[in-house]
C-alpha positions as CSV (number, residue, x, y, z in Angstrom):
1,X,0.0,0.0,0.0
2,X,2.7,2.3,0.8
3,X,4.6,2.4,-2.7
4,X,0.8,2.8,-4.4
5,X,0.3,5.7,-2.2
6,X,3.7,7.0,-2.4
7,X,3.0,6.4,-6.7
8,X,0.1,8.3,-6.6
9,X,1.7,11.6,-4.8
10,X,4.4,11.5,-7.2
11,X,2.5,10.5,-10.4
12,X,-0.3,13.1,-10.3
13,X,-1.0,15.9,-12.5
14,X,-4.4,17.3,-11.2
15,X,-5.2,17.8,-7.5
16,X,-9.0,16.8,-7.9
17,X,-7.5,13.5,-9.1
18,X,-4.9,12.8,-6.9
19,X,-7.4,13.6,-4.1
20,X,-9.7,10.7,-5.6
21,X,-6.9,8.8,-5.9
22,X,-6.1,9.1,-2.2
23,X,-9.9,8.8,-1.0
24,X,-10.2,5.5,-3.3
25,X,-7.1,4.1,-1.4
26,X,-8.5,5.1,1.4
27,X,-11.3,2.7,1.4
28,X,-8.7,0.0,0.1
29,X,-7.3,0.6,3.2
30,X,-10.5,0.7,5.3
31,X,-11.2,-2.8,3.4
32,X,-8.1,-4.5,4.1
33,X,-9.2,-3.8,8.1
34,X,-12.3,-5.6,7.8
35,X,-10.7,-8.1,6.1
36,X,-8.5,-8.9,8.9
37,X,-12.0,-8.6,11.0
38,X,-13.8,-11.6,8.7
39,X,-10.1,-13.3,9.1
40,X,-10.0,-13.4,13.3
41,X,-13.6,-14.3,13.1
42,X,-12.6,-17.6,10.8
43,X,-15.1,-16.0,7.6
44,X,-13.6,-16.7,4.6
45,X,-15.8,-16.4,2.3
46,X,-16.3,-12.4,3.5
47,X,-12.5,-11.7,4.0
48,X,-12.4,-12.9,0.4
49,X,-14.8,-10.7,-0.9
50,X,-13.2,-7.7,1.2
51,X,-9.7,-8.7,0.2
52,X,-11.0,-8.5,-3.8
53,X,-12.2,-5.0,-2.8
54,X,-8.8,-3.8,-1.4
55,X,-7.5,-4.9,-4.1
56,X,-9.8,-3.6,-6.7
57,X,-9.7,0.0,-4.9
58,X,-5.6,0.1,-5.0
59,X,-5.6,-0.5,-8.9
60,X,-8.6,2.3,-8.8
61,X,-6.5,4.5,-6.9
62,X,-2.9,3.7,-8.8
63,X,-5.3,4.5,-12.4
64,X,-6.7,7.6,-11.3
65,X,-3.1,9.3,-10.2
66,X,-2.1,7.9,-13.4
67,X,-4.4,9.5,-15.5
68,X,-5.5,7.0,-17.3
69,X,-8.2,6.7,-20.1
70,X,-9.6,4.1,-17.6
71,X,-9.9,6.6,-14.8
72,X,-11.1,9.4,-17.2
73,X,-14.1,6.8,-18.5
74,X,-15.1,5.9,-14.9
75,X,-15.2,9.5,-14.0
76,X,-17.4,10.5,-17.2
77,X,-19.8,7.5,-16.6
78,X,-19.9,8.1,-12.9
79,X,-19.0,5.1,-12.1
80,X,-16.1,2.3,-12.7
81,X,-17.4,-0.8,-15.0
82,X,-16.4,-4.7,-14.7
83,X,-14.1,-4.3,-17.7
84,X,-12.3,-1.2,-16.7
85,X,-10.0,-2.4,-13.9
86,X,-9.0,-5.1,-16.3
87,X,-8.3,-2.8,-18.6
88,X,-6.0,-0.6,-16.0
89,X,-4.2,-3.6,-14.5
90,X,-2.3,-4.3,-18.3
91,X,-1.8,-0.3,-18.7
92,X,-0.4,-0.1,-14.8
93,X,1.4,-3.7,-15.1
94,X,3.9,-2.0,-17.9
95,X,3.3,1.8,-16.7
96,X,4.5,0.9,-12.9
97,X,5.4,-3.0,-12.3
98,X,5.1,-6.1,-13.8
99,X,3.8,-7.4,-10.7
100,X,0.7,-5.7,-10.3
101,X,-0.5,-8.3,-13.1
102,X,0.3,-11.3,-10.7
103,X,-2.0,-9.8,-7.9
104,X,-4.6,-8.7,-9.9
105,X,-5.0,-12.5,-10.9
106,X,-4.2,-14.0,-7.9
107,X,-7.0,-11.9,-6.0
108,X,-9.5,-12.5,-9.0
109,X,-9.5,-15.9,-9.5
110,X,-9.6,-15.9,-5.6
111,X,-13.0,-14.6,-6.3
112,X,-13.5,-17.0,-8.4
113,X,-13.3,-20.0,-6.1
114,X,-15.3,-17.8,-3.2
């Protein structure tokens, strides 16, 4: 979480952005916490679901501060779409680190199995 946030301060161009950018990984952070709640109280099937969402809120957060077309489409359609954090993850995977492919599947397909 640290090197998304510290990404997004150095990657952004617009305040209004970067300020979504740091509200959306806010709630990725709010997310992980209850998580680690549904984890301690032996729920996997909701610290799944909350993991997916901490995940799914970082890429948010990493597009947005990058200004990508991704981020730009969400914003216009006032809301983010199933295809659109797909579409992020290959732009950010080659943008920021190769790496942020591998967690995007591994927390999908996790998902998958929930």
């Amino acid at each position: 979480m640290r090197s998304v946030l510290k990404s997004i301060d150095k990657g952004s161009a617009k305040t209004e952005t970067a300020m979504n950018a740091k509200e959306q990984l806010s709630l990725s952070v709010w997310t992980l916490d209850e998580a680690r709640g549904y984890i301690e109280k032996g729920d996997a099937v909701q610290a799944s679901e909350k993991l997916y969402t901490t995940v799914e809120e970082a890429i948010k957060a990493l597009a947005t501060s990058k200004n990508l077309p991704e981020s730009e489409k969400a914003e216009s359609n006032r809301r983010w779409t199933a295809t659109l954090p797909f579409n992020a993850v290959e732009k950010l995977s080659e943008m920021v680190d190769p790496r942020i492919r591998d967690e995007w599947t591994q927390a999908d397909s996790s998902m998958s199995k929930a």
